[in-house]
C-alpha positions in Angstrom: -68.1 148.3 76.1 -68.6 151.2 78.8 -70.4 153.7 75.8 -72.5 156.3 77.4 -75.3 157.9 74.9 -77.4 161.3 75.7 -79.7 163.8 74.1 -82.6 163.0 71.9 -82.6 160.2 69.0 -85.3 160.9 66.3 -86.3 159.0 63.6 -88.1 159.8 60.1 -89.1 156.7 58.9 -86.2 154.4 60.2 -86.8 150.8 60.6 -84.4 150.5 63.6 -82.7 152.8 66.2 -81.1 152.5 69.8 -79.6 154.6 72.3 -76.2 152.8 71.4 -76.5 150.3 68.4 -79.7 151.1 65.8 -79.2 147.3 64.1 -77.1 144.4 63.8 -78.1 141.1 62.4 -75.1 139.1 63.7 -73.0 138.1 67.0 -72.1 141.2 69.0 -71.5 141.9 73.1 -72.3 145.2 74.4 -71.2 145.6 77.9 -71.2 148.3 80.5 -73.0 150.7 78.6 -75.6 153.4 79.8 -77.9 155.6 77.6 -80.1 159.0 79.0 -81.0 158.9 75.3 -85.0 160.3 74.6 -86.2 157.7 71.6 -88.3 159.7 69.2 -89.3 156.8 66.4 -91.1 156.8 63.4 -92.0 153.0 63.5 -90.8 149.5 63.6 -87.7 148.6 66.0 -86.4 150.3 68.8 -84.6 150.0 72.1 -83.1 152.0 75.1 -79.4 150.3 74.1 -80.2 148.2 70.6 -82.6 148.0 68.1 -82.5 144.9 66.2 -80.5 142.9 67.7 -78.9 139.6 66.3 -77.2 137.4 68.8 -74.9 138.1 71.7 -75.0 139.2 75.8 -76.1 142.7 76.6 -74.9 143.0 80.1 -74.5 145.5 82.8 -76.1 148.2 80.6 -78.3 150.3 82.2 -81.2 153.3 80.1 -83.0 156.1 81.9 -85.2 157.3 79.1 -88.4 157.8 77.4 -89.2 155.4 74.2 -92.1 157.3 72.0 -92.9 155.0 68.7 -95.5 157.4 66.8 -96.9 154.8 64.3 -96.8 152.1 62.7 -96.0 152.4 59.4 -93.7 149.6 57.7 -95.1 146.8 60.0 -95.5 145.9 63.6 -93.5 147.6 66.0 -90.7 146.4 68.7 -89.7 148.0 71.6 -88.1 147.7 74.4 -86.5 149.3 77.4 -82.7 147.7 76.3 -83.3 145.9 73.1 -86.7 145.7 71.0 -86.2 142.8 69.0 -83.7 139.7 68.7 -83.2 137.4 65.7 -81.0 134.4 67.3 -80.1 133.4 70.8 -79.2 136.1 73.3 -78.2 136.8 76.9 -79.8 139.7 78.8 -78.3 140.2 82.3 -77.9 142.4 85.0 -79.7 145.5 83.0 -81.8 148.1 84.2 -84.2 150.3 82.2 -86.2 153.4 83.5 -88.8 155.4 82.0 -91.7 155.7 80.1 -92.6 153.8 77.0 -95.3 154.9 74.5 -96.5 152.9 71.8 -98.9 153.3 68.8 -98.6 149.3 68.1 -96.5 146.5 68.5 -94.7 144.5 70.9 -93.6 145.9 74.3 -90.8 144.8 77.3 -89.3 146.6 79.8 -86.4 144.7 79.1 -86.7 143.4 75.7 -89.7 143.8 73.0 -89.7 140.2 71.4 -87.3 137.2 71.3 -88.1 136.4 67.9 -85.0 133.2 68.4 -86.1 130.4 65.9 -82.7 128.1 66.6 -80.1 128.1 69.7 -80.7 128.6 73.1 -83.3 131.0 73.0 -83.2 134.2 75.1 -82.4 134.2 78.5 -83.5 137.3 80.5 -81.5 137.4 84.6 -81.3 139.8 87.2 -82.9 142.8 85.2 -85.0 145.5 86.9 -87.6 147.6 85.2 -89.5 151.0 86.8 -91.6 153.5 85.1 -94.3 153.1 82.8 -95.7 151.5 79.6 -98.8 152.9 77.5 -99.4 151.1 74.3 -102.2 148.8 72.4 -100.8 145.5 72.4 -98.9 142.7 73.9 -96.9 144.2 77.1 -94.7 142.7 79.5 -92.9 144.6 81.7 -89.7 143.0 81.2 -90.8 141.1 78.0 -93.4 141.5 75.4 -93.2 138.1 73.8 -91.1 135.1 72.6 -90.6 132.8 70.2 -90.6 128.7 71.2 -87.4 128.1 71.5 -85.6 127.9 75.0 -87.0 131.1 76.5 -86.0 131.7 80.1 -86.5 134.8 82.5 -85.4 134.8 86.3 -84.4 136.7 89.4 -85.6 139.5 87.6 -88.3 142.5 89.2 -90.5 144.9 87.3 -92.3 148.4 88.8 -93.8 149.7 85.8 -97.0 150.8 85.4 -98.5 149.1 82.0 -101.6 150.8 80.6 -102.4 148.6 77.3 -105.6 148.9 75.4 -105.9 145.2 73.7 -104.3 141.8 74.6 -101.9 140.0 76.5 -100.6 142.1 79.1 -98.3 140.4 82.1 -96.3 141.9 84.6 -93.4 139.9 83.6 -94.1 138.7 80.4 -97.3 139.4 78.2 -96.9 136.5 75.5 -95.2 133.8 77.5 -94.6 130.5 75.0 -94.5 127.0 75.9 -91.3 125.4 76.8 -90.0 128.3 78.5 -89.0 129.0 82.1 -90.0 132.1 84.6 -88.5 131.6 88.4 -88.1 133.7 91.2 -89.4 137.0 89.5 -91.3 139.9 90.9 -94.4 142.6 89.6 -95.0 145.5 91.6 -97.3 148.1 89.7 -100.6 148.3 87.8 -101.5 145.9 85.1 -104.5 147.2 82.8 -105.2 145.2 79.5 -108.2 144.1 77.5 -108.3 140.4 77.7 -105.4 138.0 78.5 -104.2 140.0 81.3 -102.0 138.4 84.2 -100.1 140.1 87.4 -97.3 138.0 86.0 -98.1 136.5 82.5 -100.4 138.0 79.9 -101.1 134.8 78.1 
């Protein structure tokens, strides 16, 4: 709660690394926090406040940063603007994320890379705002890349990012939305290039 993070964070060959928390498989709240953190990664996982993330709220947390992932080496990457990827159910409100995100590979948000929740309630993403801009080769949203089935929800939230991707499923919002899943009173202001599955608000 209320952590503050600055500088640059560079990885070798890590599989996860954040602004504030690199990994964390189980239940944990981060609150109030803000990172001016540069992200420097070699490949997998990595986010503006968390990494992997397990389960939990991330709330009032707020990243004004650049994300670089330079390969891909141990598997598809994750990244996003406060958390690249989520194991269980999680609450993302009232977050902000500004900067630039570059990506060899992977799965891209704004907001969050993927909800990858297989039980639970899912993620829910509220009142979030994204600005800057995203250049990478697969599957961008600009507040989330893509989700899993299960009880998936985004509102109230806006996005003013500029997404330049160079393959599939690219949304303004979300670029991999799933069945079953909610997406209300949102705004996309900015440029949406992709390959094929390309929406103003959802990729696919």
């Amino acid at each position: 709660s209320g952590c503050t993070s600055s500088g640059t964070l560079t990885t070798a060959s890590g599989r996860a690394c954040g602004g504030i928390l690199g990994l964390c498989s189980k239940e944990i709240n981060i609150t109030g926090c803000t990172s001016t953190m540069d992200i420097n990664a070699r490949d997998d996982v990595a986010g503006g406040i968390a990494g992997y993330y397990g389960t939990g709220t991330i709330s009032g947390c707020h990243v004004e940063s650049d994300i670089k992932v330079r390969g891909n080496g141990s598997g598809k990457s994750y990244i996003g603007g406060i958390a690249g990827h989520t194991s269980g159910s999680v609450v993302i409100t009232q977050c902000s994320y500004s900067g630039k995100i570059e990506a060899y590979a992977g799965v891209i948000g704004g907001i969050l890379g993927q909800c990858n929740a297989g039980s639970g309630n899912g993620c829910t993403i509220t009142q979030c705002r994204t600005a800057g801009t995203i250049n990478a080769t697969a599957t961008v949203g600009g507040i989330v890349g893509q989700a899993s089935n299960v009880g998936f929800s985004v509102s109230e939230c806006g996005s003013m990012m500029d997404i330049i991707c160079t393959s599939n499923y690219v949304g303004g919002i979300v670029g991999d939305l799933p069945k079953n899943s909610t997406l209300r009173n949102c705004f996309a202001s900015g440029n949406v290039i992709g390959g094929f599955g390309v929406g103003g608000i959802a990729g696919r």
